[in-house]
N, C-alpha and C positions, 0 to 999 in steps of 0.2 A: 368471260369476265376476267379483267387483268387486276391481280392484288399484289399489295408488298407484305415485307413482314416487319415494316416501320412502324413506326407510333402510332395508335390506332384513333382515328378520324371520325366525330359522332358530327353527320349534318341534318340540318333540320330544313327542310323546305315546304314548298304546297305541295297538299297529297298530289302523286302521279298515277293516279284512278281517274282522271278525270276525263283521260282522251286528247290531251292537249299537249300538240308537239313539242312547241318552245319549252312547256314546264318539264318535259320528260330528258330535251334535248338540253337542255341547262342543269339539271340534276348530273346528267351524263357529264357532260366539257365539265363540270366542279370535281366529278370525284377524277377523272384521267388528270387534269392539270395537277391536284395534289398527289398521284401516284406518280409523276414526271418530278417531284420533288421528295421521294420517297417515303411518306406517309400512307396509311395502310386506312385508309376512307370507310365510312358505311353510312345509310342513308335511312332515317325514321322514315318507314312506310306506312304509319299503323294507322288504321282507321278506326278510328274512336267509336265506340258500342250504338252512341244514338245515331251518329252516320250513317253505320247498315242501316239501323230501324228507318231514318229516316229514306234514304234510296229506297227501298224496298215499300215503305209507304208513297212514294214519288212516283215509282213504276207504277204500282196498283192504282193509282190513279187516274195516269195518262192512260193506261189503256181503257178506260171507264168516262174519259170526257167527251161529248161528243162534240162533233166537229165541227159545230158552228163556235164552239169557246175558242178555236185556235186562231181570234181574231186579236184577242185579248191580248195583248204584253204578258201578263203574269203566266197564264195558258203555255203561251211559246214560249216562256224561257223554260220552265217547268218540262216542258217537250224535248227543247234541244236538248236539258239536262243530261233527261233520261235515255234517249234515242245514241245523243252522241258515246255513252258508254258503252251502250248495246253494238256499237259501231267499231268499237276501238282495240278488239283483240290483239290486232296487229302489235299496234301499241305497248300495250302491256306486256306483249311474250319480248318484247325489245328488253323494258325493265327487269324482265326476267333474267334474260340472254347478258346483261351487258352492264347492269348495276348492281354493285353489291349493297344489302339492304338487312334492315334490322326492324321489328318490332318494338320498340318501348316502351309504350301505352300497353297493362293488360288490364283491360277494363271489366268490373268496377272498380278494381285496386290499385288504379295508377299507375307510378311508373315502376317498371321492371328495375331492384333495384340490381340484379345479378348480369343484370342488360349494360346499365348506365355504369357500374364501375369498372368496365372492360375500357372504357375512355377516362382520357385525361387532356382530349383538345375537344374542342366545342365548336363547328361554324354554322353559321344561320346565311341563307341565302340560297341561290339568287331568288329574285320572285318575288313578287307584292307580300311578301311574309309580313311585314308593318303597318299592314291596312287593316285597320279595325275590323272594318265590313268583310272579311276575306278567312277570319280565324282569330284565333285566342293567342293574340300580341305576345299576351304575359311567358307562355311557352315558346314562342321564338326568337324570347330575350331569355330563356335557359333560367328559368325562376327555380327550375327544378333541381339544381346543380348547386348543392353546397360546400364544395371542395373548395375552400381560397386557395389552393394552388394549381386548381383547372385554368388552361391558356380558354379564355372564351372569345369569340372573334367574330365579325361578320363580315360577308364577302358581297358586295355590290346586292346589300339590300335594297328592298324596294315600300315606299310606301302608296305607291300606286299614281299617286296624287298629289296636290297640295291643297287642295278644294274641302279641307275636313268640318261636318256642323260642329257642332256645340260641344255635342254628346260624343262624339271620336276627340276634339280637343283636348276635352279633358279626360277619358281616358288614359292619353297617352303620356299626357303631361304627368299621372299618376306612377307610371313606370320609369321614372329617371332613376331610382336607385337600382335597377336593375340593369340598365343600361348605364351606369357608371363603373360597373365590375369589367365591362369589355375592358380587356387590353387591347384592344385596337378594330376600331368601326369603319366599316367601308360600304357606300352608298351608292347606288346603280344613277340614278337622276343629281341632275345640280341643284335644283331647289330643296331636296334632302338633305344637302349639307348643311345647310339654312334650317331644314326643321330642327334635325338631330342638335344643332345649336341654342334652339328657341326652344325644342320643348325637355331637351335632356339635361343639355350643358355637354355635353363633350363634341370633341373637334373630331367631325367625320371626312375621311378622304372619299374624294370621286371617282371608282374605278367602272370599268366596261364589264358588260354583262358575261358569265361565266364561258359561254358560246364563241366569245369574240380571244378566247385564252388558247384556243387548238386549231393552228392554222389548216386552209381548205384542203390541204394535202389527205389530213387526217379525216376529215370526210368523205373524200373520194373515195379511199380504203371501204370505209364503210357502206357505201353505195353501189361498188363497183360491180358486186354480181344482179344488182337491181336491176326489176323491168325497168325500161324506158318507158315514158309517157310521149317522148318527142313532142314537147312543148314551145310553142309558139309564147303566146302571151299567155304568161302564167297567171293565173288567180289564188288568191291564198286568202278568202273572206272569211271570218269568225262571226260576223254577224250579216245575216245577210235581208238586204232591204230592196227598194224599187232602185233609191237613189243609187246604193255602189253597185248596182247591175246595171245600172241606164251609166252611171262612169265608166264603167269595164266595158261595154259594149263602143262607146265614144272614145274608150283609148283602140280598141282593135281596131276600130274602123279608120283612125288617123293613120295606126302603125300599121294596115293593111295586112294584118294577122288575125289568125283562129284562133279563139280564147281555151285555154284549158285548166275546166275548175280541179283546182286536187283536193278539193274535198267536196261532196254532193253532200246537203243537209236534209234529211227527208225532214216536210211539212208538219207530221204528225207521227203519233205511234203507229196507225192502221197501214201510211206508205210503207215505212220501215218492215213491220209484219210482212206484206204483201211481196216488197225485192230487198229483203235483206243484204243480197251480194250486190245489189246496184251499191246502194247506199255505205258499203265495207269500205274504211276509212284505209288508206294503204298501211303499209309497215315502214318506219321510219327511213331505211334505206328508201326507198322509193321516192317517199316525198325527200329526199336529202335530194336524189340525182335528179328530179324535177327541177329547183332550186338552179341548180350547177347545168343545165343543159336549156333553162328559159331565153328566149331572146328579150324577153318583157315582159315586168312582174308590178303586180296590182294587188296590194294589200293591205286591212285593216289590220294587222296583226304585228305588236312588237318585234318579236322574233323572225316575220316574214321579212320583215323590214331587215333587222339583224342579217340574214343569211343571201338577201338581195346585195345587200352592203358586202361582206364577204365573198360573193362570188361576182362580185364587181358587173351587175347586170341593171343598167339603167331601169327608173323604178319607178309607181308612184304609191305614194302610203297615205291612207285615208284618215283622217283625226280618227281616232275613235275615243269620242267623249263619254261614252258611259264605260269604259273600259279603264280611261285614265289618257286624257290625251297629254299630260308632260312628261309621262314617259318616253312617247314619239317628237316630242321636241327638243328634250333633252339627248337622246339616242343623234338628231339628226343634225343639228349644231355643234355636237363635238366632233362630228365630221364634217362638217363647211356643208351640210345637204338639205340646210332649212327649205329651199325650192323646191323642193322634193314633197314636200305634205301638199297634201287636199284639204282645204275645209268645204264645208258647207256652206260659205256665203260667196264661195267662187261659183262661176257660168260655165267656166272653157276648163281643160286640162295640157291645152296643146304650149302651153310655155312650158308647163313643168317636162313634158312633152321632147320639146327643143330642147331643150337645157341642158348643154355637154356638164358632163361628168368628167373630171381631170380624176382618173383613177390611180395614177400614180401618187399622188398627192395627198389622196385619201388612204392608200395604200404602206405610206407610210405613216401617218397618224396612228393604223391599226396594229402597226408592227410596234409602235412607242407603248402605245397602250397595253398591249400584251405583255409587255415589257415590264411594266408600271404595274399591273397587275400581279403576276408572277410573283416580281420584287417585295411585293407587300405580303402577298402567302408563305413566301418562303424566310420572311425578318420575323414574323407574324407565329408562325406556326413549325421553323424547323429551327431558324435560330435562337428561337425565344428571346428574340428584343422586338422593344415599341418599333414599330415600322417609321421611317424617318420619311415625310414629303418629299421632303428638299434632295434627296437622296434617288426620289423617285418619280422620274420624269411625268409628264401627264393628269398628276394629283391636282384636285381641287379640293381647297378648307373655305372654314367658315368665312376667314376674310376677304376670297377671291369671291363667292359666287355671285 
């Protein structure tokens, strides 16, 4: 784990307990991009007291449902919850190995306050942090930070969505004086900028996800002593159904390739028990050099999408509506790649298929963006001035989106 002895970096993102690569590998690309600008980063890990209670009430469960409930929606998700943890050591020894990290929260007593005054910068991101449904909003708009002269900032937040009921509306609409303290707001999706406008009032810039700031170079590194998988058509499914397996089978079969899933999801708690090591999710290096060596990749997953895009490997990416599908609209338009999605009311896959990819093209978009990005961490958080648009190439405000 690489640190500086610069100004010291408090980020707030979704727990990375969860098993979930994007979240872990975006936690990672945020704290190296701010240490490439000499800032000395740490990252709230803490799991809140009713969490354990509840994971551990989650576990005890699935192992006690029997098997005809695993028909259910509520059943499976519950399943995958608990199995995909059980699954993800790998995972986790990465955020060991490779993020530096801080507790906060010591519960019941809140927040550490011998923790919090060790910072004097503040960033929130990347990741659905802004999604109601997702976590306590109020804390990753830093409610808990009374210093007016803490820099507070956020780096290509996400609010998952823009689909919000009634009851998330106005939640969020309740948090504008909290979100008025940022000195300067930055937004993962374009229709964010639009919210952040509507339900806050302040002018949020459109920056690319944390992942897209450390070019592939820097991955490669990370990969390099990885197994190979020697993968053909890659799969990268987070949810997985009849319909994107009867896809992923109809894209092999076009591209006259062998599909290789990089993550197997066992059905229930009893599979998982039964081939624990079938079911062992890799270690981030591995799925990184999967990515980087696919000839063709198939994915419901943001971030699969993200590092397909990166490693410049024709794609296709599946809506995923219960997950948030403007985040993969957004992600795929600011790269000219809107062809590139699947919905659900398409028959065929074989245009997206055909579909050349000008990767130089796109390849420069990613290097502006980087750019744009960078530029706003380092106005943001080393210069200590408002970050200026106009200044910085690839931005989007309220008036463009």
């Amino acid at each position: 784990m690489t640190s500086t002895n610069g100004p010291k970096v408090l980020i707030r993102t979704l727990a990375l307990d969860s098993g979930n690569y994007g979240g872990v590998l975006q936690a990672y690309a945020l704290q190296q991009a701010l240490i490439s600008i000499g800032l000395n980063p740490a990252t709230d890990i803490t799991v809140p007291g009713y969490r354990r209670a509840a994971d551990k009430a989650s576990e005890w469960l699935v192992q006690r449902l029997p098997a005809w409930m695993f028909g259910a929606p509520q059943a499976n998700d519950l399943s995958n919850f608990v199995t995909t943890k059980l699954c993800s050591d790998e995972l986790f020894q990465f955020v060991d190995d490779h993020i530096a990290t801080v507790e906060l929260y010591r519960m019941p007593c809140g927040i550490d306050r011998a923790v919090l005054e060790a910072f004097d910068r503040f960033v929130v991101g990347s990741d659905q942090v802004w999604r109601p449904s997702y976590g306590d909003v109020k804390s990753y708009l830093f409610d808990f930070v009374d210093d007016p002269h803490a820099r507070v900032i956020s780096y290509a937040a996400s609010f998952g969505t823009s689909d919000f009921n009634w009851f998330s509306r106005r939640r969020l609409a309740g948090l504008k004086p909290l979100a008025e303290r940022f000195v300067a707001v930055s937004v993962r999706e374009r229709d964010a900028v639009t919210l952040c406008a509507n339900y806050w009032g302040v002018d949020a810039q459109h920056h690319v996800d944390p992942t897209m700031l450390l070019p592939v170079e820097h991955y490669a590194r990370l990969a390099a002593d990885a197994t190979s998988l020697q993968p053909q058509c890659l799969s990268y499914i987070l949810d997985e159904s009849p319909a994107n397996q009867s896809l992923t089978d109809r894209a092999c079969t076009a591209l006259g390739m062998t599909e290789t899933p990089i993550v197997r999801k066992p059905p229930n708690y009893a599979a998982w028990k039964e081939q624990p090591a079938h079911f062992r999710r890799h270690g981030v290096p591995v799925w990184l050099r999967a990515f980087a060596e696919a000839e063709f990749i198939v994915t419901d997953s943001y971030h699969g999408t993200v590092f397909a895009i990166l490693q410049n490997k024709p794609f296709i990416c599946i809506s995923n509506t219960k997950r948030g599908a403007s985040r993969m609209q957004s992600l795929l338009a600011t790269f000219g790649l809107s062809e590139r999605l699947y919905t659900s009311e398409m028959d065929d896959c074989t245009h997206i298929i055909d579909h050349h990819i000008d990767w130089d093209v796109v390849n420069i978009e990613i290097a502006a963006r980087r750019k744009a990005g960078m530029a706003y961490l380092t106005a943001a958080l080393v210069d200590e001035q408002q970050p200026n648009p106009a200044l910085t190439s690839g931005c989007l405000r309220a008036d463009d989106a």
